[in-house]
C-alpha positions as CSV (number, residue, x, y, z in Angstrom):
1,X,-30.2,-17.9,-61.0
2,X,-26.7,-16.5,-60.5
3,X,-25.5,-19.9,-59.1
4,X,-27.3,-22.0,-62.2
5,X,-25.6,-19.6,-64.5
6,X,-22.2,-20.7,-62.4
7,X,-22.2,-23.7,-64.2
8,X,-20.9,-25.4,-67.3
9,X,-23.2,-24.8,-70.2
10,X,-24.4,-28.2,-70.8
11,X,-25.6,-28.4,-67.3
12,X,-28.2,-25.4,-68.0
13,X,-30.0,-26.2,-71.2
14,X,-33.1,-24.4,-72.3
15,X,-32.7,-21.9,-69.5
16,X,-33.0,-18.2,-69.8
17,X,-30.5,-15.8,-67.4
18,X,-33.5,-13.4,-67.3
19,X,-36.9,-14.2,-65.8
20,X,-38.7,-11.0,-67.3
21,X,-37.3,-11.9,-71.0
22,X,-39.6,-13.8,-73.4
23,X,-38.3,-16.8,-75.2
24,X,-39.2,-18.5,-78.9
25,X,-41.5,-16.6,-81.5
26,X,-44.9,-15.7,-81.1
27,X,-47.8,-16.6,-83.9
28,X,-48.6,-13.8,-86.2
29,X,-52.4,-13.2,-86.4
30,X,-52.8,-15.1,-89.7
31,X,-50.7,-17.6,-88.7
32,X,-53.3,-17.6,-85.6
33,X,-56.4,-17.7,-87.5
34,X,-55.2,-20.5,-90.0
35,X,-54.7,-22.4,-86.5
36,X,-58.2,-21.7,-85.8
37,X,-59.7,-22.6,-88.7
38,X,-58.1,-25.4,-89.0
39,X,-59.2,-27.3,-85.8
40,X,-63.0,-25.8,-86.6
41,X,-65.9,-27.4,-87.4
42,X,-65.3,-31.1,-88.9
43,X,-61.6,-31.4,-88.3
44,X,-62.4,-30.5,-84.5
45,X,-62.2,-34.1,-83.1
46,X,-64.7,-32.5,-80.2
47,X,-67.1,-32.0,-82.7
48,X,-67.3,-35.4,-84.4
49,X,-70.3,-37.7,-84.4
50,X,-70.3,-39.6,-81.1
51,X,-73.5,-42.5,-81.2
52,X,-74.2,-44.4,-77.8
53,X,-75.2,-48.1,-77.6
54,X,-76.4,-50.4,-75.2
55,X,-74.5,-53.0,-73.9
56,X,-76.9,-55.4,-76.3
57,X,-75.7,-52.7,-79.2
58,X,-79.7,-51.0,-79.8
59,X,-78.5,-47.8,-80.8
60,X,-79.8,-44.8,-77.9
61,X,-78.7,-41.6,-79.2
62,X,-76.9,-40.0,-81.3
63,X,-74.8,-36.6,-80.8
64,X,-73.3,-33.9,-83.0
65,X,-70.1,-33.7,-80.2
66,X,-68.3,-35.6,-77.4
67,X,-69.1,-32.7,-75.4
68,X,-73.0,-33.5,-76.0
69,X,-72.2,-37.2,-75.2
70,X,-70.7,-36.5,-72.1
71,X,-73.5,-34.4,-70.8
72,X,-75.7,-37.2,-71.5
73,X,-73.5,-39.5,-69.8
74,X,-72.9,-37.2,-66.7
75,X,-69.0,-37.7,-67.5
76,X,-66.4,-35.1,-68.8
77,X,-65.2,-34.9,-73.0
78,X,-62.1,-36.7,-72.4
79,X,-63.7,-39.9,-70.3
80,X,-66.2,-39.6,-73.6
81,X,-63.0,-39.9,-76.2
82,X,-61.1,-42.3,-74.0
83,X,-64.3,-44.5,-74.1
84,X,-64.2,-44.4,-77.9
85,X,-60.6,-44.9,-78.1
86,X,-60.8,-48.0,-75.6
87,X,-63.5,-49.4,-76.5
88,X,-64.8,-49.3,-73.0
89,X,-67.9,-49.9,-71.3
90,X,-69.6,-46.2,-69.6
91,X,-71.2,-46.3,-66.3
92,X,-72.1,-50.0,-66.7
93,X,-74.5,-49.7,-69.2
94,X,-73.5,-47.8,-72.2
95,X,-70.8,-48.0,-75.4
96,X,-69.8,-45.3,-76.7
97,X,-68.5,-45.3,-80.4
98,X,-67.4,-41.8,-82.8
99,X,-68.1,-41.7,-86.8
């Protein structure tokens, strides 16, 4: 640290000389529980609809969350959203699509 310190200024950007000392602001506990609330429940893009098709589009189940989606499919939450994202075709046989 004592050599990076050596230098010019613009050479060590967004360092901190002391390892032990804690940088930028922390949340206030309203400030946190806003935060929560506001990714809960319908705005928690997790929890949105998720409906499975088959490749000739019958509709095979429906879920209340990607996480429930991806159980079904035997794949984690983010291969479920990347399917709905893409567009993609899951394990062969299955589309996925959000609401």
């Amino acid at each position: 640290m004592d050599w990076l310190f050596s230098l010019p200024a613009e050479f060590r950007y967004n360092f901190n000389p002391r390892a032990d000392s804690r940088l930028g602001s922390q949340h206030s506990e309203s400030t946190k529980a806003k935060i929560s609330s506001a990714i809960k429940g319908a705005n928690n893009p997790k929890s949105k609809t998720v409906l499975i098709y088959s490749l000739d589009n019958l509709l095979i189940k429906t879920y209340s969350s990607q996480t429930a989606a991806a159980q079904f499919l035997g794949i984690s939450q983010e291969g479920v959203s990347k399917a709905i994202q893409r567009g993609s075709i899951v394990k062969g046989m299955y589309r996925v699509r959000g609401s």
